[in-house]
C-alpha positions as CSV (number, residue, x, y, z in Angstrom):
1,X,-42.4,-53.2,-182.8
2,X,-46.4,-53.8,-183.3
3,X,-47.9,-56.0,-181.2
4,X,-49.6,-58.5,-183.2
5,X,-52.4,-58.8,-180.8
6,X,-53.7,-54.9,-181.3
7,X,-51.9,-54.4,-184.4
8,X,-54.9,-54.4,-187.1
9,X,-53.0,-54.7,-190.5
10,X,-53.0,-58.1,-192.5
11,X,-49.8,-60.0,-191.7
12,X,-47.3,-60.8,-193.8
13,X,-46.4,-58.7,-197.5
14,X,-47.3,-61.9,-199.1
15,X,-49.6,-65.2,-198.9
16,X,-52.6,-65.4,-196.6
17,X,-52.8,-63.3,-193.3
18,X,-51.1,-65.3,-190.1
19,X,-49.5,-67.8,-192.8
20,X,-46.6,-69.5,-192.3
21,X,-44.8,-67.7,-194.7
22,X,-46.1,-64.0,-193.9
23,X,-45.6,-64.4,-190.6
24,X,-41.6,-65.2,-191.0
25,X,-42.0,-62.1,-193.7
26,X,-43.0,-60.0,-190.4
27,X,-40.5,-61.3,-188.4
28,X,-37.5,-60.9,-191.1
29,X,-38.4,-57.5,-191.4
30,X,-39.2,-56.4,-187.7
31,X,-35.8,-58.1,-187.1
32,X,-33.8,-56.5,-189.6
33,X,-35.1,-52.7,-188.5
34,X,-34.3,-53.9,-185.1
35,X,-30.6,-54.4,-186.5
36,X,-30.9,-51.0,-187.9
37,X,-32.2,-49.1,-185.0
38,X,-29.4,-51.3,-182.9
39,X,-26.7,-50.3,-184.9
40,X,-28.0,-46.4,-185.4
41,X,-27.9,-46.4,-181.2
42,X,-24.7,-47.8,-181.4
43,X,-23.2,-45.2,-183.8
44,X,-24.5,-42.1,-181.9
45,X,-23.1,-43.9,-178.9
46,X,-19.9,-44.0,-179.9
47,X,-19.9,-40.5,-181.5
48,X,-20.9,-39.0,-178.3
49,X,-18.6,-40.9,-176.5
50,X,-15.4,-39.9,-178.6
51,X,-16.8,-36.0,-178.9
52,X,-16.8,-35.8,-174.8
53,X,-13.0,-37.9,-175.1
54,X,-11.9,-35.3,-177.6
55,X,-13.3,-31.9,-175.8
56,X,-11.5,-33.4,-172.5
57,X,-8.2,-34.3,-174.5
58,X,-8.4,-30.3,-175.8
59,X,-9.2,-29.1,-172.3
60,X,-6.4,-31.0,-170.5
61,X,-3.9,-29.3,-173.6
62,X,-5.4,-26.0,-173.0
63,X,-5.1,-26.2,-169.0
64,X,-1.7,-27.6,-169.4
65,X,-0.2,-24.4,-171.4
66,X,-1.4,-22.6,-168.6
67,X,-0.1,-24.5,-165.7
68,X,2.7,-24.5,-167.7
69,X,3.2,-20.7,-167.7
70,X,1.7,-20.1,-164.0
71,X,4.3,-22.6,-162.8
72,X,7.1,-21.2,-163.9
73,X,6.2,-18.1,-162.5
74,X,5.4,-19.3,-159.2
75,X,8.7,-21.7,-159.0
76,X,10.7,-18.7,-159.5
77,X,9.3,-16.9,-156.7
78,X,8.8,-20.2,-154.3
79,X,12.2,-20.8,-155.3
80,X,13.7,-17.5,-154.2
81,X,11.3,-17.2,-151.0
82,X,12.6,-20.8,-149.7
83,X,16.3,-19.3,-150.6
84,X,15.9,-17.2,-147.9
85,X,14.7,-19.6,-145.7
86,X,17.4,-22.7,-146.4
87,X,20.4,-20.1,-147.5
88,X,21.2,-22.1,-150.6
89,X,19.1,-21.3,-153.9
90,X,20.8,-24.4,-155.3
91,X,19.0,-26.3,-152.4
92,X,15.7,-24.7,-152.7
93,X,15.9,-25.3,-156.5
94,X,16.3,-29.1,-155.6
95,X,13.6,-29.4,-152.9
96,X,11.1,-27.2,-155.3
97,X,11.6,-29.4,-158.0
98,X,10.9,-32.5,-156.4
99,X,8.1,-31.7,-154.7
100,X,7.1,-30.9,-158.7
101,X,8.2,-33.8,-159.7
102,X,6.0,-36.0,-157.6
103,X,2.8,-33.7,-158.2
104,X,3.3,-34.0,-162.2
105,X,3.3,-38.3,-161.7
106,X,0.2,-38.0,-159.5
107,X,-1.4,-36.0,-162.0
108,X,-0.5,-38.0,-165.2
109,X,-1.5,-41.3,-163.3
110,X,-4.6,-40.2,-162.6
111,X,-5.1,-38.6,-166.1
112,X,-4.5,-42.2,-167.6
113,X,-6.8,-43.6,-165.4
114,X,-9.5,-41.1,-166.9
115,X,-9.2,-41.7,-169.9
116,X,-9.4,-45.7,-169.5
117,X,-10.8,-47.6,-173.1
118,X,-13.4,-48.6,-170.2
119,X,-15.5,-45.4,-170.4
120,X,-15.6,-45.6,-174.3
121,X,-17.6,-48.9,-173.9
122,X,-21.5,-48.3,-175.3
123,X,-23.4,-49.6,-172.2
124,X,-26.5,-48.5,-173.7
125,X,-26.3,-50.0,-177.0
126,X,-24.9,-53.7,-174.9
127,X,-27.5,-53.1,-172.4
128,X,-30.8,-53.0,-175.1
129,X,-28.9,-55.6,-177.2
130,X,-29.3,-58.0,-174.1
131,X,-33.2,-56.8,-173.8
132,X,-34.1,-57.0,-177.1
133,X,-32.3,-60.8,-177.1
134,X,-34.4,-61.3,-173.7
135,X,-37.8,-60.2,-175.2
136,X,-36.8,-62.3,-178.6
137,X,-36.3,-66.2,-176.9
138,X,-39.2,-65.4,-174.5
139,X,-41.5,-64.6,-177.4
140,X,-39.8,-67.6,-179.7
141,X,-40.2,-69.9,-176.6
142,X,-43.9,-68.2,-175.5
């Protein structure tokens, strides 16, 4: 925005320069490409901020396939090892697959908590909405 004590142009599109009615022409228009710049910010914002959600959402898929495949492969063999060691595969099946069990909850609890609707919220955009509303009462009220 040009500062009207440097800026050299006339004021106003129309009527005499610093008139009443140019000077509300200046301020309708400075405050309508402030709107547009606001809501611009707050589009690549929110694009940004759902690209990042959605390359985390395909990486999580992508690691679970292979946790997936490597788990089976190593409960097979934890299974049989503790086999040995209890004398009961039934009862190494059981103690394996709750010790599972528990790891998979901690794992999808804290996955929700990642992807909280919190971290989606455009604190940029809020944050120069509340400075440009700042800098607009003081100069209104200056």
């Amino acid at each position: 925005m040009a500062d009207p004590m440097t800026d050299n142009r006339p004021l106003g599109g129309t009527g005499a320069p610093g008139s009443i009615q140019g000077l509300l022409g200046d301020a309708l228009r400075e405050t309508t490409d402030l709107a547009r710049k606001e809501i611009a910010l707050f589009r690549t914002e929110m694009s940004n901020n759902l690209r990042s959600l959605f390359l985390g959402l395909g990486m999580m898929v992508g690691a679970a396939v292979f946790a997936v495949v490597a788990l089976l492969v190593l409960t097979d063999a934890l299974v049989k090892w503790l086999a040995t060691v209890v004398h009961s595969e039934a009862l190494a099946a059981l103690i394996v697959g709750a010790v599972f069990l528990a790891v998979a909850v901690g794992l999808a609890l804290w996955g929700r908590s990642a992807m909280s609707l919190s971290t989606l919220t455009p604190t940029r955009t809020t944050r120069q909405v509340r400075q440009d509303a700042r800098v607009l009462s003081e100069r209104v009220s200056g």
